[in-house]
C-alpha positions in Angstrom: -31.0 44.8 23.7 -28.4 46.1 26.4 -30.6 48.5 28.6 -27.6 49.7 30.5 -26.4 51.5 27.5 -29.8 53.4 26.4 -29.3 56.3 28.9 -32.1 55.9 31.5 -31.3 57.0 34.6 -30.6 54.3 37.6 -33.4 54.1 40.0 -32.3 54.9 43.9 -31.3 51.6 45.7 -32.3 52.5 49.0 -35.8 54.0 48.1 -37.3 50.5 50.2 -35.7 52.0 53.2 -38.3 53.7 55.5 -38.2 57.2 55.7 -38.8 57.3 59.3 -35.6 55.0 60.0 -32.5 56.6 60.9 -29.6 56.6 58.5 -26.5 55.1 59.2 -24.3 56.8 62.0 -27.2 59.0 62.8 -27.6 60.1 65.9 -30.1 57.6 67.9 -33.9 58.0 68.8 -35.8 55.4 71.1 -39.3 55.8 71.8 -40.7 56.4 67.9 -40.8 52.6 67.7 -42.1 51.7 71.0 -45.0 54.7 70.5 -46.3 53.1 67.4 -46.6 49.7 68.6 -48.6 51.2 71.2 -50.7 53.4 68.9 -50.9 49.7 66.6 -52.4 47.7 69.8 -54.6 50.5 70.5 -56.0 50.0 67.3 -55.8 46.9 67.4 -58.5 46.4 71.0 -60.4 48.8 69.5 -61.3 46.4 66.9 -61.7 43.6 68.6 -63.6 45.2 71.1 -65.8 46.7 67.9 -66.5 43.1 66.4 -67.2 41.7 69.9 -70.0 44.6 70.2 -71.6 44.0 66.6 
């Protein structure tokens, strides 16, 4: 059966894209990236440090 003639509607092709990337020619923003890798490693030591403990 030929799907692409049944109607359905095509699915977006950039719906993988992260919503919290910019788009292309968007302005640029430095700083969101760099915060949650911080925010990450926090969480990160306060694991380990939590497993350490017991």
């Amino acid at each position: 059966m030929d799907y692409s003639k049944s109607g359905n509607p095509k699915s977006a092709k950039d719906s993988h894209h992260a919503l919290d990337l910019n788009r292309h020619g968007a302005p640029k923003t430095k700083g969101a990236e760099a915060e949650k890798k911080a925010a990450l490693l926090a969480r990160m030591k306060a694991a380990a440090e939590a497993k350490k403990k017991g």
